[in-house]
Phi, psi and omega in degrees: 000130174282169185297314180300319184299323178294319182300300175298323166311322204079009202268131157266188186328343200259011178084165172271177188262100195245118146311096171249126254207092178130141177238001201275200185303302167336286175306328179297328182296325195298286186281033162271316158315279186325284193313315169262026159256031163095001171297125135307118153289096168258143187206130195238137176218141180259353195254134158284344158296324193296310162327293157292321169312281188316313174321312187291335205087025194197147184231083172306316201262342174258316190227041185308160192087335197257147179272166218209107189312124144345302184297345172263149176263109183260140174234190173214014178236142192270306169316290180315302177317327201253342188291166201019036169310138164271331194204099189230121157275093164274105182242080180278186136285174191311303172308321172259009194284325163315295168318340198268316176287355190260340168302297194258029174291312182288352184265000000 
């Protein structure tokens, strides 16, 4: 995002507040792009190992080998992952993307 845009946005220097909805290789990837274009990073996950693994700084089982930024927030609540989103990228599979989405339609 350019300064201008963050500026007509309302938004400061820190970027948007991005949702990512999916822990799998995608989504970690997704939200690592996002974290170092300078976005705050929330990322839902339903498995809780996947969740504490992100925590730890390692996604083994989707993206093993690659480090996991400090700065993104794996959560396994979906509501928490979405408050004050600015922006949520659901990258669930195919299957689960209904489920994921009906979750998180009141938040």
């Amino acid at each position: 995002m350019t300064d201008r845009a963050r500026k007509s946005s309302g938004r400061g220097k820190s970027g948007w507040r991005v949702a990512v909805l999916g822990g799998g290789a995608w989504g970690t990837a997704l939200a690592l792009a996002m974290l170092r274009a300078g976005h705050a990073v929330r990322l839902f996950a339903r498995d809780p190992e996947t969740v504490a693994s992100i925590g730890r700084g390692e996604n083994p089982r989707y993206l093993p080998g690659i480090a996991i930024a400090a700065g993104i927030e794996a959560t396994s609540d979906i509501e928490a992952a979405l408050t004050g989103a600015d922006c949520v990228l659901a990258v669930t599979p195919a299957q689960a993307l209904r489920a994921t989405l009906a979750a998180a339609k009141d938040h």
